[in-house]
PyMOL CGO cylinders between C-alpha atoms (Angstrom):
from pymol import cmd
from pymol.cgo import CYLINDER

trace = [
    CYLINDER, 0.00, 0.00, 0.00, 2.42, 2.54, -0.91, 0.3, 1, 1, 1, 1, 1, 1,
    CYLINDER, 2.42, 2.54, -0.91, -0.36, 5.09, -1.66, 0.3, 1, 1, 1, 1, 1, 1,
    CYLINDER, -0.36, 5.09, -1.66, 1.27, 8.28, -2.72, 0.3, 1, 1, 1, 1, 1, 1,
    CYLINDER, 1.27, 8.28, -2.72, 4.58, 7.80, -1.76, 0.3, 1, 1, 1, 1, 1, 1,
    CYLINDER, 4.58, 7.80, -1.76, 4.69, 9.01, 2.15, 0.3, 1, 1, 1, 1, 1, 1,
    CYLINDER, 4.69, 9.01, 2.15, 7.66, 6.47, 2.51, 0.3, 1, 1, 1, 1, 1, 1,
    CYLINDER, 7.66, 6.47, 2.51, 8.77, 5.63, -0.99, 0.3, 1, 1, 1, 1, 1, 1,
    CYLINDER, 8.77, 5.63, -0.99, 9.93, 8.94, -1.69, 0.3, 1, 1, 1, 1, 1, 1,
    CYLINDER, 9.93, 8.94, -1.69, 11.99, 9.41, 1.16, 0.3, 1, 1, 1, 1, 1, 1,
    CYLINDER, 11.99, 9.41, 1.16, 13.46, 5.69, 1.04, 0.3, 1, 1, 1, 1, 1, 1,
    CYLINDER, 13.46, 5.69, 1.04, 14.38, 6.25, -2.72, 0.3, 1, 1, 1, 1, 1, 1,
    CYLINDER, 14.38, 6.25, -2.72, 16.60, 9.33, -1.82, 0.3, 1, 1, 1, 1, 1, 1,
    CYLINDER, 16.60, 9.33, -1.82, 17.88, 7.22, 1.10, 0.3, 1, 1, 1, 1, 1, 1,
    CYLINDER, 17.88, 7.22, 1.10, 18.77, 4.37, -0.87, 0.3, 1, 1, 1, 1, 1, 1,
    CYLINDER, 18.77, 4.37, -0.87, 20.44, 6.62, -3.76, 0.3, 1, 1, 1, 1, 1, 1,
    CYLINDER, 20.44, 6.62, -3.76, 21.23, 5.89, -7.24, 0.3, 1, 1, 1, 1, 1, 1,
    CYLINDER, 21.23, 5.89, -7.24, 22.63, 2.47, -6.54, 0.3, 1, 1, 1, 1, 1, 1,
    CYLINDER, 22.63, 2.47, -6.54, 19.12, 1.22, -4.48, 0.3, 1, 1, 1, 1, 1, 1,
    CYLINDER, 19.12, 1.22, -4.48, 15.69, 0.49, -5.75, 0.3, 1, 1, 1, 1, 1, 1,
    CYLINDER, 15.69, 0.49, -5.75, 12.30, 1.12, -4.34, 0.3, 1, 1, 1, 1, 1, 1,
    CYLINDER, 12.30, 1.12, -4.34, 9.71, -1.03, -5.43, 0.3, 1, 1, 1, 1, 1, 1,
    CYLINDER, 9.71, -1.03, -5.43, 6.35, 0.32, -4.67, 0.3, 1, 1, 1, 1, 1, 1,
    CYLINDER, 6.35, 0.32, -4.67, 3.54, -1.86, -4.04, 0.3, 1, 1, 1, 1, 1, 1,
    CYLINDER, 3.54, -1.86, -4.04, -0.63, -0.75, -4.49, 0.3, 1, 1, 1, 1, 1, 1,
    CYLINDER, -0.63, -0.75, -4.49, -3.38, -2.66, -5.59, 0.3, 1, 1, 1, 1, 1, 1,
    CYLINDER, -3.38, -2.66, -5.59, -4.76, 0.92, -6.98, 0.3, 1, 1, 1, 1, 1, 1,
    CYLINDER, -4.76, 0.92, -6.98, -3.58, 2.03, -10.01, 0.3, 1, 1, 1, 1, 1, 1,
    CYLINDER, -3.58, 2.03, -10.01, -4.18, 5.55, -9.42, 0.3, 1, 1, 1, 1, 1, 1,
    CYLINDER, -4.18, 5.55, -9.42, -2.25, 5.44, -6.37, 0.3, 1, 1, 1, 1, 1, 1,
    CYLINDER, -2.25, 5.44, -6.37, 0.84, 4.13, -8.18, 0.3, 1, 1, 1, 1, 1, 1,
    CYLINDER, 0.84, 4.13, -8.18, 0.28, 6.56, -11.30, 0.3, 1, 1, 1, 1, 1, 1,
    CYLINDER, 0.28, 6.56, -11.30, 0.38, 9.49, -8.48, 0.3, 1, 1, 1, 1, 1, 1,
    CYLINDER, 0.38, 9.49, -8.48, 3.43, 8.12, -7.17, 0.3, 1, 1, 1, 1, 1, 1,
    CYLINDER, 3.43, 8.12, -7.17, 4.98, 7.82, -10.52, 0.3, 1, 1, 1, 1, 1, 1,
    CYLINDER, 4.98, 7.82, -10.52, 4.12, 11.19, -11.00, 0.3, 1, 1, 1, 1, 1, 1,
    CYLINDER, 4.12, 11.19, -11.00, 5.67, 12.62, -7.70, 0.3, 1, 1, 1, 1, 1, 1,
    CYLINDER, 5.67, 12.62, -7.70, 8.94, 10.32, -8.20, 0.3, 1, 1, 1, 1, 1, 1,
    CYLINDER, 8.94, 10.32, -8.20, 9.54, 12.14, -11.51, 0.3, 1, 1, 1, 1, 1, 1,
    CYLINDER, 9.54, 12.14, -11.51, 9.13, 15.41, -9.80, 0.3, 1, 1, 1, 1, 1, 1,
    CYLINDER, 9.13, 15.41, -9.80, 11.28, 14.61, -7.28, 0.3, 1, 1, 1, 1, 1, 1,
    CYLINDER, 11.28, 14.61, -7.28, 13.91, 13.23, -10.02, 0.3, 1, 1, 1, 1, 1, 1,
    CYLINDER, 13.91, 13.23, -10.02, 14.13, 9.16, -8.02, 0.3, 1, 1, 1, 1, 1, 1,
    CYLINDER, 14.13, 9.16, -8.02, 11.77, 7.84, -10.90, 0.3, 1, 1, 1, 1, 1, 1,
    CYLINDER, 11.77, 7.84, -10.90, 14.63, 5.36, -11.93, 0.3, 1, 1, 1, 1, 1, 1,
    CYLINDER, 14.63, 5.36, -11.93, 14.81, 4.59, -8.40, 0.3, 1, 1, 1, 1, 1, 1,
    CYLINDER, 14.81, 4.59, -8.40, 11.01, 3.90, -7.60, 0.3, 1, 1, 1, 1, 1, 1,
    CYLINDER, 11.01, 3.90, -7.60, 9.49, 0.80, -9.31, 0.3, 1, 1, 1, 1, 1, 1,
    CYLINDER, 9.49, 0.80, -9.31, 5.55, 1.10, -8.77, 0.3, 1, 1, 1, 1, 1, 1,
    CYLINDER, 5.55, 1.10, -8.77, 4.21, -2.35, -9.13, 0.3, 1, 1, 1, 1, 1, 1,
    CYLINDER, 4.21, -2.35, -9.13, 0.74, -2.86, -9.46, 0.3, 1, 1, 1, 1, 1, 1,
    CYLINDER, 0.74, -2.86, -9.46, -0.43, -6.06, -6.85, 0.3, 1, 1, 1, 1, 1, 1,
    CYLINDER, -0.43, -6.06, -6.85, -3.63, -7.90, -5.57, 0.3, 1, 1, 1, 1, 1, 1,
    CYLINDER, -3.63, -7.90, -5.57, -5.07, -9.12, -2.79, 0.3, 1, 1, 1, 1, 1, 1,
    CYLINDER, -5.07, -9.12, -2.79, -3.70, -13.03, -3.70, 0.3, 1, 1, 1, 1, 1, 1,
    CYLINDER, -3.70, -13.03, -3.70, -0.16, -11.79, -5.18, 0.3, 1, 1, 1, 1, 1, 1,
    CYLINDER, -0.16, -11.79, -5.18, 1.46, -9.18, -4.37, 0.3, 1, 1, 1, 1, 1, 1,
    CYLINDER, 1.46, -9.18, -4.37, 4.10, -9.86, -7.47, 0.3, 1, 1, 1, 1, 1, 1,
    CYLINDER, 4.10, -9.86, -7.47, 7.40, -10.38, -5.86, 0.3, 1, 1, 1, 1, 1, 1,
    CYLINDER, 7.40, -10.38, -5.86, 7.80, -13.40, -7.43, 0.3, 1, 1, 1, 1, 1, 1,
    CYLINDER, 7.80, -13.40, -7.43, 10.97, -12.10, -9.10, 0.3, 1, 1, 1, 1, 1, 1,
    CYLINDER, 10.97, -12.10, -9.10, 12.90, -10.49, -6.34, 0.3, 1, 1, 1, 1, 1, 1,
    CYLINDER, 12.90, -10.49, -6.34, 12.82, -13.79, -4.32, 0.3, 1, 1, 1, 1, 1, 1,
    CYLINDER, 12.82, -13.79, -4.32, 15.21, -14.06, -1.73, 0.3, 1, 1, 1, 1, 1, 1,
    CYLINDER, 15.21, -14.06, -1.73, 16.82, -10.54, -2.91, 0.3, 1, 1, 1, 1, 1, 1,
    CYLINDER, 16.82, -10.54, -2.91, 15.20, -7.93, -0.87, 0.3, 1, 1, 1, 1, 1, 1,
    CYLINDER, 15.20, -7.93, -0.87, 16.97, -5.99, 2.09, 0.3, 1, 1, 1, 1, 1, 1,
    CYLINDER, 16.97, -5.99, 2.09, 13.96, -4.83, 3.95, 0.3, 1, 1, 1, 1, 1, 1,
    CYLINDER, 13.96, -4.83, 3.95, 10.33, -4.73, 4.15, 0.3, 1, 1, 1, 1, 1, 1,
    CYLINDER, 10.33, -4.73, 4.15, 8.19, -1.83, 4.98, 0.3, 1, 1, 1, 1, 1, 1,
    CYLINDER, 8.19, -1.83, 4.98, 4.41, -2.45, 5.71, 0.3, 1, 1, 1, 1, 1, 1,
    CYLINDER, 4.41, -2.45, 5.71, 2.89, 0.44, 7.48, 0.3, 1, 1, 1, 1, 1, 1,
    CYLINDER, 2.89, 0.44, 7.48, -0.84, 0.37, 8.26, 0.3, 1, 1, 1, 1, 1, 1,
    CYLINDER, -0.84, 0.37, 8.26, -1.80, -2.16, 5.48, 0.3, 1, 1, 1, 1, 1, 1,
    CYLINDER, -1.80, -2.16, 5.48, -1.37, -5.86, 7.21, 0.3, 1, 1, 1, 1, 1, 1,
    CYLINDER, -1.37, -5.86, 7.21, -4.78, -5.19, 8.99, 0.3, 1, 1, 1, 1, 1, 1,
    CYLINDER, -4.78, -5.19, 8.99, -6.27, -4.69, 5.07, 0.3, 1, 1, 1, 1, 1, 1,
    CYLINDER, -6.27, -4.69, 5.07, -5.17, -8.05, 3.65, 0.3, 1, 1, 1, 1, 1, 1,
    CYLINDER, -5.17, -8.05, 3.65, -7.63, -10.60, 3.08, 0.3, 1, 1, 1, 1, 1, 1,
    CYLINDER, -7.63, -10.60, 3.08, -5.39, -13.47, 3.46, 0.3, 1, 1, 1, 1, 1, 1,
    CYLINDER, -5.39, -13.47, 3.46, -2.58, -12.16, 5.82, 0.3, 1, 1, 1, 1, 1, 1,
    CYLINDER, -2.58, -12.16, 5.82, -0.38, -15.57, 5.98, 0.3, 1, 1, 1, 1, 1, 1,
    CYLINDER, -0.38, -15.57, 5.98, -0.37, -15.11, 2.30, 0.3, 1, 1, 1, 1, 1, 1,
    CYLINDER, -0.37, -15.11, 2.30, 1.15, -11.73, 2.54, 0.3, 1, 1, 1, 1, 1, 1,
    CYLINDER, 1.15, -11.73, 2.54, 3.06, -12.15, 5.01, 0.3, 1, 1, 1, 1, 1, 1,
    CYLINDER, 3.06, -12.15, 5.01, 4.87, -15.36, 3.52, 0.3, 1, 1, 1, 1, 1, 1,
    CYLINDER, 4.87, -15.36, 3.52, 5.30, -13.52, 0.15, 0.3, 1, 1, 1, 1, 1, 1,
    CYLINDER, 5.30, -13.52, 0.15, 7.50, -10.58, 2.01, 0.3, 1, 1, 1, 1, 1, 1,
    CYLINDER, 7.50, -10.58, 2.01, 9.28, -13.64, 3.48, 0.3, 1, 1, 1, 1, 1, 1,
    CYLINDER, 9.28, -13.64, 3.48, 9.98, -15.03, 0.77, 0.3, 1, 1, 1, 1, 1, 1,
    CYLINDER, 9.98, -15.03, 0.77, 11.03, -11.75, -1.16, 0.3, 1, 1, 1, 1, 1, 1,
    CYLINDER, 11.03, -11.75, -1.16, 13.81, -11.15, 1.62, 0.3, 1, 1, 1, 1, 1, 1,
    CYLINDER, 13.81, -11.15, 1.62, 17.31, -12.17, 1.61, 0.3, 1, 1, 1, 1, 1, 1,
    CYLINDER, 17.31, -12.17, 1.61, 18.24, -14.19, 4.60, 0.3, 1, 1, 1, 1, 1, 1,
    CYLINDER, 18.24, -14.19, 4.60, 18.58, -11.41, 7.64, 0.3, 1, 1, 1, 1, 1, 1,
    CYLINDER, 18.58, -11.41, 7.64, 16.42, -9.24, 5.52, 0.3, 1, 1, 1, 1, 1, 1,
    CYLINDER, 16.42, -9.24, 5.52, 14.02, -7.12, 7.61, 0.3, 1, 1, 1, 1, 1, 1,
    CYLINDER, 14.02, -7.12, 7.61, 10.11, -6.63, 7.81, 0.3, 1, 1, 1, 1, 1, 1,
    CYLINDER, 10.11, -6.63, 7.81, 8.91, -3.41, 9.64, 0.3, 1, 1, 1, 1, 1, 1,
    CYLINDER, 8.91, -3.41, 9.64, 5.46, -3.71, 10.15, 0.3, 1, 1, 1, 1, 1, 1,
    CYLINDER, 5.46, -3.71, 10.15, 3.61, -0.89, 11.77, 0.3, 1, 1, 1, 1, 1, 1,
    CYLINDER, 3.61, -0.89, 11.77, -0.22, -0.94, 12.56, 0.3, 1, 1, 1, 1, 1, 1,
    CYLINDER, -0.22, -0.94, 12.56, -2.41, 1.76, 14.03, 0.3, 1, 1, 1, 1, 1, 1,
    CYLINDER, -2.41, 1.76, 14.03, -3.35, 1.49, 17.16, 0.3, 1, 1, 1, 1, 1, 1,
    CYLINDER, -3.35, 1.49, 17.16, -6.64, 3.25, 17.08, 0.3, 1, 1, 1, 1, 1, 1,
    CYLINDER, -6.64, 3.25, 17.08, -7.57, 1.23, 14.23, 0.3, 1, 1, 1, 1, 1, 1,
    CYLINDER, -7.57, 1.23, 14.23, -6.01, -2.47, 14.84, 0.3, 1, 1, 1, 1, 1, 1,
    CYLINDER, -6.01, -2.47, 14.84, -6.52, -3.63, 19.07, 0.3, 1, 1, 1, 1, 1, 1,
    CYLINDER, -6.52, -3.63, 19.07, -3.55, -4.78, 20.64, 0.3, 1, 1, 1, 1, 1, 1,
    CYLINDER, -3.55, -4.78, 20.64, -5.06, -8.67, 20.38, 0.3, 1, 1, 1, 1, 1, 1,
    CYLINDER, -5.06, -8.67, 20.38, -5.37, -8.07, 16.93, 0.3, 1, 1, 1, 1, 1, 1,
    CYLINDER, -5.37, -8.07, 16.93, -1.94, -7.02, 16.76, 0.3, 1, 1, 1, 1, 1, 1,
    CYLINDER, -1.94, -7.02, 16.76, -0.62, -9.73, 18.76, 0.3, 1, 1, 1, 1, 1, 1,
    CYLINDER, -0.62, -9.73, 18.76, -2.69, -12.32, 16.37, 0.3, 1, 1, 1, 1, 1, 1,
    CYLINDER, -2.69, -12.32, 16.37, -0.61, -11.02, 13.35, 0.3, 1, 1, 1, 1, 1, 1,
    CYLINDER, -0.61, -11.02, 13.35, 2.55, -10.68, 15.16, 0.3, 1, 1, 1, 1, 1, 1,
    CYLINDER, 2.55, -10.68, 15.16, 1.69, -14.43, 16.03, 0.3, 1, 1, 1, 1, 1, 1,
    CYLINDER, 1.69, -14.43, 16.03, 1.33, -14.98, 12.77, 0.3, 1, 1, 1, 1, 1, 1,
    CYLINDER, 1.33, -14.98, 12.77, 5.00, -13.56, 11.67, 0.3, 1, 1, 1, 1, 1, 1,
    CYLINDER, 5.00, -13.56, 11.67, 6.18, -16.32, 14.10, 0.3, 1, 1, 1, 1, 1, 1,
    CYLINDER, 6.18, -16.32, 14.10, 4.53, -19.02, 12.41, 0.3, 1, 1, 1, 1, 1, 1,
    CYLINDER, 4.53, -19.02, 12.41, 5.90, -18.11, 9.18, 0.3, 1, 1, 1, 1, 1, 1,
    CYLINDER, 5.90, -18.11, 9.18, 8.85, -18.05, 9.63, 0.3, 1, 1, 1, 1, 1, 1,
    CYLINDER, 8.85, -18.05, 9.63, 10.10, -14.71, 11.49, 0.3, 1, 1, 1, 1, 1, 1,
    CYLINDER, 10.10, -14.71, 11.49, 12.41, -14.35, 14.31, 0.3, 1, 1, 1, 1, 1, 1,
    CYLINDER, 12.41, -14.35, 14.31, 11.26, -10.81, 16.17, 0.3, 1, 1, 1, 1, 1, 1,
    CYLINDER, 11.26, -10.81, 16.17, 14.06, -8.62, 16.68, 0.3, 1, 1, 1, 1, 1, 1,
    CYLINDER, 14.06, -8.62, 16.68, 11.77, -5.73, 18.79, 0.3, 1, 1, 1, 1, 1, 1,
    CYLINDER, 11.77, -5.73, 18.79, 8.71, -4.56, 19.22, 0.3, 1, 1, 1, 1, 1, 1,
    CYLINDER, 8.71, -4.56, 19.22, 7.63, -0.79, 19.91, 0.3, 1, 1, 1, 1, 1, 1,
    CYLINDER, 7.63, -0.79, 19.91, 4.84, 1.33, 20.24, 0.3, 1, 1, 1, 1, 1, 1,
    CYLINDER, 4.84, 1.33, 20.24, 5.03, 4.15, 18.22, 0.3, 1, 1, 1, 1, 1, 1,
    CYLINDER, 5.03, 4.15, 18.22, 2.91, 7.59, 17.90, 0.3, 1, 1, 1, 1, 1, 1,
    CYLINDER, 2.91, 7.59, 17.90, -0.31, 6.68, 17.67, 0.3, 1, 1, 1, 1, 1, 1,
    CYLINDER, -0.31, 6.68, 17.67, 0.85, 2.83, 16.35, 0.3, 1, 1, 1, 1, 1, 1,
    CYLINDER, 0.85, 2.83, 16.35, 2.58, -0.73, 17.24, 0.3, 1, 1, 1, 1, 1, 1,
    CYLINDER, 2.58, -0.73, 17.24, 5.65, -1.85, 15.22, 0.3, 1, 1, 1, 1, 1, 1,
    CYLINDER, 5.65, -1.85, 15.22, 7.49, -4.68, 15.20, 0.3, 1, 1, 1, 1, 1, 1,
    CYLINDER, 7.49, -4.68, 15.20, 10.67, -5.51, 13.79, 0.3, 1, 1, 1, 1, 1, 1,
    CYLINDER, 10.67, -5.51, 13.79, 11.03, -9.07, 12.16, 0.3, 1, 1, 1, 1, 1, 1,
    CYLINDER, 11.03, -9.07, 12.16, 13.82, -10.59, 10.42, 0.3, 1, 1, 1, 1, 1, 1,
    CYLINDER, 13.82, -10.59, 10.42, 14.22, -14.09, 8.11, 0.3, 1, 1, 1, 1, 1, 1,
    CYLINDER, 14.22, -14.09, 8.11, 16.51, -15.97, 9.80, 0.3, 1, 1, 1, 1, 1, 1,
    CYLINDER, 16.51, -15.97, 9.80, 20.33, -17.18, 8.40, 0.3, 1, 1, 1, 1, 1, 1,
    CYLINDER, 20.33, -17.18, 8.40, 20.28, -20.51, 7.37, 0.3, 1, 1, 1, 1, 1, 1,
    CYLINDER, 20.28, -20.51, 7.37, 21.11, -22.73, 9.96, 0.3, 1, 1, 1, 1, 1, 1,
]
cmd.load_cgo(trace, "trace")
């Protein structure tokens, strides 16, 4: 749910020239504003919007490649959440990072704690977990190979 780009702008200058962004919405419009901003901005060859679904999310090709995660405020919106979650898994490198943030107001602490269950099940070893303004986070990571 990268929307507009609230994050993906700022990650693509963090990550520079030699990093990529890839931008995931299951709204056109959303990515097509992002696309827009990016370009303004001058990180369009940075940001990759990528146009997803409720069942795929279209990582497929990144498997195993991906540094870190970033899923703020969207894991409550999935309709299959193992799904999702086990894609981002599989997308990240070994030690590769999830951050995902839900808001508090919005998502009860037992809800949070079923998802953050869920993370275990899949495969996640929890590095921290933090309340934030006005959310909960938690940091995950996919483990090394043993």
């Amino acid at each position: 749910g990268c929307a507009m780009g609230f994050f993906s702008l700022p990650l693509a200058k963090l990550v520079g020239p030699g990093g990529r962004v890839i931008a995931l919405d299951i709204q056109k419009r959303m990515l097509s504003s992002l696309a827009r901003r990016a370009r303004r901005k001058g990180v369009e060859s940075i940001i990759e919007p990528r146009l997803c679904s409720q069942e795929n999310l279209g990582l497929d090709d990144l498997c195993g490649g991906v540094d870190l995660a970033l899923a703020v405020h969207v894991a409550h919106e999935t309709a299959y959440p193992r799904h999702f979650l086990t894609q981002i898994r599989d997308a990240l490198r070994p030690g590769g990072r999830l951050l995902l943030v839900e808001p508090s107001g919005h998502v009860t602490e037992e809800e949070f704690e079923t998802t953050r269950n869920l993370c275990h099940e899949v495969g996640f070893a929890e590095l921290r977990a933090s309340r934030l303004r006005r959310s909960t986070a938690v940091l995950l990571e996919r483990p090394l190979p043993s």
